[in-house]
N, C-alpha and C positions, 0 to 999 in steps of 0.2 A: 445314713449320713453321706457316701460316695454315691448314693442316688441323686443326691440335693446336690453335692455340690458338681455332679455332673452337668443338670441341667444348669445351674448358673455360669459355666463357664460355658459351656453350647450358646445361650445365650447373652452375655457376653462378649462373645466372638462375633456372634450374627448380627449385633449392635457396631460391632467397628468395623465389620465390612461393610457395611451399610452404609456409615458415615464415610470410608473412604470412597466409593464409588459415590456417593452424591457429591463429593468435593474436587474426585476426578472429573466428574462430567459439568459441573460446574466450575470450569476453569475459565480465569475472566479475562485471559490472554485471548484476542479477535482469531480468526482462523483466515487463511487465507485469503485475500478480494473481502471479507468483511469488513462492515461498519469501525471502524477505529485499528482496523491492519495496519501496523507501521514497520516501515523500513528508513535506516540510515546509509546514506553514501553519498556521492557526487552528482550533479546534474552538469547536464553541459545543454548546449539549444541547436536547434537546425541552422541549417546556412542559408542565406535569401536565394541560393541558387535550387533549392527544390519546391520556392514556389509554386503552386498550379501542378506539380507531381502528385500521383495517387497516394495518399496512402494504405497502410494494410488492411482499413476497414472499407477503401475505396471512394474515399471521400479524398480532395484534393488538397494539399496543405494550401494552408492561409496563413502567413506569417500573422497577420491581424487578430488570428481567433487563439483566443486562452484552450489550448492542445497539449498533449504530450504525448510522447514514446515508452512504451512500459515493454521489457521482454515477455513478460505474463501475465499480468493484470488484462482481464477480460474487456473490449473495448466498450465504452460508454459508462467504465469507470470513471466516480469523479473524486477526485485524491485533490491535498491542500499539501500544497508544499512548501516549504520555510525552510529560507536560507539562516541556516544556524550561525554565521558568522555576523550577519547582518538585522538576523527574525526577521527581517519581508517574508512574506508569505503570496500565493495565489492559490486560485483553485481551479483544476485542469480537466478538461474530461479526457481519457485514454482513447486514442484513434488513431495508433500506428504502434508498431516494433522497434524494439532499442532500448536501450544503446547497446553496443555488443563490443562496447570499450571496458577492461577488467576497471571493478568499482564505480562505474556509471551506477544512476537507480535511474535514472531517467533521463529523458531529454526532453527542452520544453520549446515550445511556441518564440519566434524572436521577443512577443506579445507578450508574452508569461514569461521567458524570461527576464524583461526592462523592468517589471513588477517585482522581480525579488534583487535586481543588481547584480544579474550576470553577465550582464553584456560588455564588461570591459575586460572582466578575468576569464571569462568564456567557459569557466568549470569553480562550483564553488560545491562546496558542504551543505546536506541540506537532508533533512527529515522528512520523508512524506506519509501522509498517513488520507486512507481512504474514510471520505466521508458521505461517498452515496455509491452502493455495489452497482453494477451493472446488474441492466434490467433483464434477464431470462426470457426468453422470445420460446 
């Protein structure tokens, strides 16, 4: 009888590790730079004065092209970002650095930012969340 009920609780056991590591590794929270990665905080936009300046991917800013600055998002990220006060939204590709302002998530294009209604408060509240990872070269 402690032979039997050995093996049922050995297996048992080996049934609910099992199910915790398959509900560990299937966690539906995105991991970082993934498809549906989201971060909360403030955006703010570039100045028209770095116009035609390189930036960190070496591409020149264009105030006219939907851009943004991410401190670590991989560049040729393309994240949607929504002004939570307003829900405007754009969609950006990552091709520069920043913001390195405490609670920035980003900075956007003067272009992307007109699209969500930042250009009069110059820093608003906003969601972003990535919807296409950078391409792996």
């Amino acid at each position: 009888m402690l032979n039997l009920n050995f093996k049922v609780i050995i297996t048992r056991l080996l049934i609910i590790t099992l199910c915790l590591s398959f509900f560990a590794c299937a966690s539906s929270k995105p991991g970082f730079g993934e498809r549906g990665y989201t971060e909360e905080g403030k955006a703010s936009y570039y100045s028209r004065k770095l116009q035609g300046r390189k930036m960190a991917n070496g591409e020149p800013y264009r105030r006219s092209k939907l851009t943004a600055a991410h401190k670590t998002l991989p560049f040729g990220t393309k994240v949607k970002v929504t002004n939570t006060a307003t829900n405007q939204s754009v969609k950006v590709k990552i091709t520069d650095r920043g913001p390195f302002v405490r609670g920035r998530i980003v900075d956007l294009s003067e272009s992307a930012a007109k699209k969500v209604g930042l250009i009069q408060s110059g820093v608003a509240p906003v969601e972003m969340k990535v919807i296409r990872p950078a391409v792996k070269k």
